[in-house]
Each structure stands twice: as structure tokens, then as C-alpha cells.
C-alpha positions in Angstrom: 65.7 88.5 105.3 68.7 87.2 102.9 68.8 89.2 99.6 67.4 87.2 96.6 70.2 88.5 94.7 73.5 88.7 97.0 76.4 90.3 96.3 79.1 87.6 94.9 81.7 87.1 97.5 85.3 88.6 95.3 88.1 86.4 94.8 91.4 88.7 95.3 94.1 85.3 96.5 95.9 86.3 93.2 98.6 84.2 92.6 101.9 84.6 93.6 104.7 85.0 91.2 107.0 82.3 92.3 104.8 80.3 94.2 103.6 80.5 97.4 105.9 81.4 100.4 107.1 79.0 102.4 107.6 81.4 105.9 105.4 83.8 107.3 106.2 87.3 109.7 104.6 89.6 111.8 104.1 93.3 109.9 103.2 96.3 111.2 104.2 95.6 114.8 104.8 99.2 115.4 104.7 102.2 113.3 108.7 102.5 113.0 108.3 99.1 111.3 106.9 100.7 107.8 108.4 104.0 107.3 108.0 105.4 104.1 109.9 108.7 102.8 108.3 110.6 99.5 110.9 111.7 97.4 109.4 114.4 95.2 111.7 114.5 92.5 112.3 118.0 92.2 112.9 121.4 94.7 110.3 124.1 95.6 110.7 126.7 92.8 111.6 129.4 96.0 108.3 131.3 95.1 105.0 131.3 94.3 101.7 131.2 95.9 102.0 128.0 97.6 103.7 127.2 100.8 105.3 124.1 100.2 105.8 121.7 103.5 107.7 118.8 103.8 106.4 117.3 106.9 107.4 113.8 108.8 104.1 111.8 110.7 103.3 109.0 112.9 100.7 107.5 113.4 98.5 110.1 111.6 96.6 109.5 108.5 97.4 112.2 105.2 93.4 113.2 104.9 93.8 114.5 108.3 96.8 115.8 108.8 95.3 118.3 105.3 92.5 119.2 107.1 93.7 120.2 110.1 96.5 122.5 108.1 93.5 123.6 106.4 91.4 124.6 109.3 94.3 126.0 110.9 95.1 128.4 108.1 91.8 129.2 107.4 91.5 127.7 103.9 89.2 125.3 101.8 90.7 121.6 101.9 90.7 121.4 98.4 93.4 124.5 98.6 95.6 121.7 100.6 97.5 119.9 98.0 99.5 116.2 98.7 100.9 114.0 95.7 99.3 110.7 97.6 97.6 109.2 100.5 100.2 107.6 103.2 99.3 104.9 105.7 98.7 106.0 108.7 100.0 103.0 110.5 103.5 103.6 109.7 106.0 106.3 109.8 106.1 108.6 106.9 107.5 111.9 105.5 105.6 113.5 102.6 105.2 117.1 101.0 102.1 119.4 101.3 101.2 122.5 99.5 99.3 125.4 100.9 97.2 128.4 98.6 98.6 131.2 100.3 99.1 133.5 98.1 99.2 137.0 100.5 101.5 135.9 103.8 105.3 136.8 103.3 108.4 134.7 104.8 108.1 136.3 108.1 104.6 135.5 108.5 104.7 131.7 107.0 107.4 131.2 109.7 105.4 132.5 112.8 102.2 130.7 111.1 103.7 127.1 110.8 105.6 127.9 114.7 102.1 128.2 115.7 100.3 125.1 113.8 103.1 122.7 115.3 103.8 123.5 118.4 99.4 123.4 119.3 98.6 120.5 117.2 98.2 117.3 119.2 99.0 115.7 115.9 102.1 113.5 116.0 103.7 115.8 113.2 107.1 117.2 112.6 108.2 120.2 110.3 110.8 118.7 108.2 111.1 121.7 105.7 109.3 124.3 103.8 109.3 126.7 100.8 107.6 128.5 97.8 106.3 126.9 94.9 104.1 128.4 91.9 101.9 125.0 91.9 99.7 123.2 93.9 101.1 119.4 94.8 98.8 117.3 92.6 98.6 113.3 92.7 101.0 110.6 91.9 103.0 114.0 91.1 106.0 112.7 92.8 109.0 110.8 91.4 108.8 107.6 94.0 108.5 106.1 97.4 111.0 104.7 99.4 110.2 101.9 101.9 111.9 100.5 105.4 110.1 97.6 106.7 110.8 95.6 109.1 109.1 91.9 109.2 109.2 90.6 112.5 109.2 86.9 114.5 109.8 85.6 110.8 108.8 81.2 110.9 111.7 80.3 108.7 114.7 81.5 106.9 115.0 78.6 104.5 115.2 79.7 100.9 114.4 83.0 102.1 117.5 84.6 100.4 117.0 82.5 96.9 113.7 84.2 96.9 114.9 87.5 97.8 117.4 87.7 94.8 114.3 86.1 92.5 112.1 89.5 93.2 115.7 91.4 92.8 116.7 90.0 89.4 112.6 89.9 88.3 110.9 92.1 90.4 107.2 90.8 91.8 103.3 90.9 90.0 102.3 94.8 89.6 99.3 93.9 91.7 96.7 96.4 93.3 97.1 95.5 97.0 94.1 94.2 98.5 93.4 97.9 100.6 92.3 99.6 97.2 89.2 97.1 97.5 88.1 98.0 101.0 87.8 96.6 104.5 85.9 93.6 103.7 86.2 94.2 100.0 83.4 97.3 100.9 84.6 98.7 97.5 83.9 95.9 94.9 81.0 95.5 97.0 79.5 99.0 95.9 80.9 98.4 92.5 78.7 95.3 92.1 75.6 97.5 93.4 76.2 100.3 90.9 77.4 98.3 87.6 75.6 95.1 88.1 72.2 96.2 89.8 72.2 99.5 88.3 71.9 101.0 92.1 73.1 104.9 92.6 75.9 105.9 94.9 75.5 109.0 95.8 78.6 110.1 98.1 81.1 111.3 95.8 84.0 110.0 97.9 82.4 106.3 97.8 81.9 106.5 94.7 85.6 107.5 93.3 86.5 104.6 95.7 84.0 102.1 93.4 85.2 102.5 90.4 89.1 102.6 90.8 88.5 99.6 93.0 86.8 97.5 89.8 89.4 99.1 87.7 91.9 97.5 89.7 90.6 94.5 90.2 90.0 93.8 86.8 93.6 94.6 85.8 94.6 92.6 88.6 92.0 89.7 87.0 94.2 90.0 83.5 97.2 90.1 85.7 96.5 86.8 87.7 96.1 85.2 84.4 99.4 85.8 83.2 101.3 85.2 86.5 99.2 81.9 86.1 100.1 80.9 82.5 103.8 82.2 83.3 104.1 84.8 81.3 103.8 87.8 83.4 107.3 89.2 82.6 107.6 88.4 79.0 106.8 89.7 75.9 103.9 87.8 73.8 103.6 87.2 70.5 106.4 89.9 70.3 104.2 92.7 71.0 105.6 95.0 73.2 102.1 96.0 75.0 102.0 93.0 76.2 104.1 94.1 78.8 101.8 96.0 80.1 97.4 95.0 81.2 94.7 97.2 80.8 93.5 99.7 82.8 89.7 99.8 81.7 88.0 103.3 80.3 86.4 104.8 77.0 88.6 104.4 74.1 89.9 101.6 71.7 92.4 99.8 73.2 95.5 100.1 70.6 97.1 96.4 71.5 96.9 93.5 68.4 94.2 91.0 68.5 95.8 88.2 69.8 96.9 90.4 73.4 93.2 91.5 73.2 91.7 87.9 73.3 93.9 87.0 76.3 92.8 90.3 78.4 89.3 89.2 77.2 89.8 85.8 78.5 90.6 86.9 81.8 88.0 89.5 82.1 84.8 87.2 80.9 81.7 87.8 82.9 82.5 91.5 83.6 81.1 93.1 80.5 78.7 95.3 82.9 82.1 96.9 84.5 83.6 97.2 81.3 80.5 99.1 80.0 80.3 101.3 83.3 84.0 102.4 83.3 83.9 103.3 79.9 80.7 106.0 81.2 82.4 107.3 84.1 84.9 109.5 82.9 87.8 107.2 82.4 89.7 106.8 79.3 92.1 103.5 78.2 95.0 103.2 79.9 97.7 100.5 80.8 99.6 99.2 83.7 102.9 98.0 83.9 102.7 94.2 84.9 106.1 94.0 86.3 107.1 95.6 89.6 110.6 96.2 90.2 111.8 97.9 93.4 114.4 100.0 93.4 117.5 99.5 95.6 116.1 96.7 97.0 118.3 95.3 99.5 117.7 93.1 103.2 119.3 92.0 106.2 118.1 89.5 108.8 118.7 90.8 112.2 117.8 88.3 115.0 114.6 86.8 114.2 112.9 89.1 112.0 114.3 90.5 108.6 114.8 94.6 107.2 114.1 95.2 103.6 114.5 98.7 101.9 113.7 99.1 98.5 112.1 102.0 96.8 108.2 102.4 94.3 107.2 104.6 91.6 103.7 106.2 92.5 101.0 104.0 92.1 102.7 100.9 92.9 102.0 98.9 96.2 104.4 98.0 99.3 102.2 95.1 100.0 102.7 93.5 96.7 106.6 92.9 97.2 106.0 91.9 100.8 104.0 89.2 99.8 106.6 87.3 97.6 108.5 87.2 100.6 105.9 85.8 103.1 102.6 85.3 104.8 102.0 88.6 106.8 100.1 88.8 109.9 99.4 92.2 110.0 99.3 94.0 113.7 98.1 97.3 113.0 94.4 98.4 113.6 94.0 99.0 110.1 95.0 98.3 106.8 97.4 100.1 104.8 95.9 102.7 101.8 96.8 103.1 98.2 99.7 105.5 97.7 97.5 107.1 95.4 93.5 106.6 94.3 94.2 106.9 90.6 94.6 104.0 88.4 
């Protein structure tokens, strides 16, 4: 029997900052086609009770890869610390920490021999060391992407567009994997806010709520890439450089900023309510993405692009300035990190 009340069907085609594009590529043909290096920002301190471990995947999924180091070592998960989830469709080297705080150098060395040379985990040692805190996340300085976009349609106007998200950068957009397969996410944020309905598994709901938080910056967001001015300053008030990220607290930007967000966000009072009684407080986003380095080369029929992210930010939202992606991986890619 259909629901009386179904769950409205999510709109998250956000516009695109310099229209649509006019090519489209295959992504994600193989895992060597997103590789993704975490750079932390600063060195292991050299001691401590955590065993720091830089360590380079494929294939593998971060989760995981911390539970099996957790099992193996005979500690609680939440004693595995990672500054942010990495797809595990891709290639990608990121830092772990351990709680160890009784083994010595001798016996970390013979330990992490053992853990790599059993695991059936595609998993490589990069480095390792001693640090007095556990890795916490978006605790890392940035992420720096190689993709490789493959059997591209076109190269016409490809490069005009190219310098465009160089010289402008590209919408600060959560990418459409913080909302679930199927948009499952905003799905069970509609249960909970609109219906009133408990969730009950922790994980799903931490997943609810930073989904409709991001969708509803992404809502303000659209608005402004829509009117045009997503990279500029309105009304010459500097927060408008920024959209809100929704929680308890009074939001500190002037009126006329505040009747714009309001705009774009009419119809959702129930999620505004609901954030602000979750444990979130008033925050803001940057609107404007700008990846660092950002540099290409086409190379036969497909095109390389390197460019690096602060934490938080999305690979998928530069990529989809550049075309229409047909994705070839099983699954989709994940949020660099669940906050925000």
C-alpha cells in the first residue's frame, strides 16, 4: 500500500557556476584514476602514546581499514584515530593514529611487520611515528587530488573553462554522496524533522542531520550561483561570502544577507528547528571553492587534472564544472569528512 504521506522526492541538480558543460567523461574507470594523498600539515611529535601510521590503500574503504588495525592490535575502534573518510574506489594515502601507550619502538616495528604482511587488505606502510594526540577529524591541512577523466566527448572550450574555475574557483557545494545512495539521507531527515519519526541507530542518524545541513547550505548556495552572485560580496558585507551552516545560535550576518538565506531556505522551518535541537551551533561555509594548484593536461582522449582541497571540501564539485561524469565505480565516492 502507497504511503498517504510520501516522502518528497529531493531536488539536488544545483546549478552549475558557469553553465552547464558542454562534454561529458568516463570517471572512476579504475581506482588509479582518483588518487588522493592527505597532507597532514604537520610531523608526528617523535613521541607520545599514539602510533602514528601513514598508510597508502586501494580499493579499501577508511572504516575498514580502522577496524581491522583495531582488531589486530587488540584495541576499541574508537582508540583508532583518522582526520577523514577516503573513497574507497580510488587510490589514497592517509594518516592513522593508534592508543598504544605501553609497546616501545622495537615492538611497534615487529607489530605493524605482522598486521601487513597477513592482511589481505590492499594496504601499504608508507610511514610511522609517535604522536601525543589522537588524529581527530578534518584535522588535516588539505587533500590533494589526481584524476583522470577518461573517453572525454569533446574538447571544445574545454580549456576556456578550465582557466574560468582557475581564476574563480567552482560553487562550495556538498557533493551529492553526503545525501546517500538514492538520497537515503534526506530521506531519514524528512522522517525525523518532518514526521517527528525516531532514528535510533546512532551512525544513521549523524548521517541525517549533516546531510539536511548540507543540503540546505547547498539550497542558499544554488540561489546565489543562480542570481550570480556566488563569488561576490553583497551589500558590502563581508559574510556574505560565506552561507549558513544551520544550528542553535543567532546568526551574526545584517538583515538584508539574512532575508536572502531565508529566501532560499522557505518551507524548511521544521529542519531549521531540528538542527538547532541536535547539538549543532551556527556556523558558516565558504561559498567559493578554489583548488589549489590546479593544473591539466589532455593526454589522448581523456584529460589529467591535479589540483589540491581544504578538508571538508568536495572533489566532485570541481569535476562537475568540467563535465558530465559517468561514473564506473560500484559505488559512490564519500565525504572527506562527516562534519559540516
Amino acid at each position: 500500500m502507497a504511503e498517504d504521506n510520501p516522502i518528497p522526492a529531493f531536488d539536488i541538480a544545483f546549478p552549475y557556476a558557469f553553465g552547464s558543460p558542454d562534454t561529458s567523461a568516463d570517471f572512476r574507470c579504475s581506482p588509479e584514476d582518483f588518487v588522493v594523498d592527505e597532507q597532514l600539515g604537520f610531523t608526528p611529535d617523535g613521541e607520545g602514546e599514539h602510533l602514528m601510521l601513514q598508510i597508502r590503500k586501494r580499493g579499501e574503504n577508511t572504516a575498514w581499514v580502522a577496524e581491522q588495525l583495531a582488531n589486530f592490535f587488540g584495541i576499541k575502534t574508537m582508540d583508532v584515530g583518522f582526520c577523514g573518510l577516503k573513497d574507497r574506489h580510488a587510490q589514497t594515502s592517509q594518516w592513522f593514529s593508534l592508543y598504544l601507550p605501553k609497546s616501545d619502538p622495537e615492538e611497534d616495528a615487529a607489530r605493524l611487520a605482522a598486521f601487513f604482511a597477513g592482511t589481505e587488505a590492499q594496504v601499504e606502510l608508507l610511514t610511522s611515528g609517535r604522536h601525543t594526540k589522537k588524529l581527530r577529524r578534518g584535522q588535516h591541512e588539505a587533500n590533494f587530488f589526481q584524476v583522470t577523466l577518461r573517453h572525454v566527448a569533446s574538447f571544445a572550450g574545454l580549456d576556456l573553462r578550465l582557466n574560468r574555475i582557475l581564476e574563480q574557483g567552482v560553487p562550495n557545494y556538498f557533493g551529492e554522496q553526503r545525501f546517500g545512495r538514492n538520497q537515503s539521507n534526506l530521506h531519514s531527515a524528512s522522517r525525523w524533522f518532518d514526521r517527528g519519526e525516531v532514528i535510533r541507530n546512532r551512525n544513521k542518524k549523524v548521517m541525517a542531520k549533516s546531510a539536511a545541513r548540507s543540503y540546505l547550505f547547498n539550497r542558499v548556495l544554488a540561489g546565489r550561483v543562480a542570481n550570480g552572485s556566488w563569488d561576490q560580496i553583497v551589500d558590502k558585507d563581508p559574510d556574505s561570502a560565506s552561507g549558513p551552516l544551520w544550528g542553535r545560535g543567532r546568526s551574526q550576518v545584517s538583515d538584508a544577507l539574512a532575508q536572502i538565506e531565508m529566501q532560499a531556505l522557505e518551507g524548511k522551518a521544521a529542519w531549521l528547528r531540528g538542527l538547532e535541537h541536535v547539538g549543532l551551533q551556527q556556523e558558516r561555509r565558504a561559498l567559493v571553492l578554489k583548488p589549489v594548484g590546479f593544473s591539466w593536461e589532455q593526454k589522448g582522449g581523456g584529460l589529467n587534472l591535479a589540483f589540491g582541497l581544504p578538508p571538508g571540501a568536495f572533489a566532485t564539485s570541481v569535476l562537475r564544472e568540467i563535465a558530465f561524469l559517468s561514473n564506473k565505480s560500484t559505488g559512490p565516492e564519500v565525504s572527506d569528512t562527516p562534519s559540516g
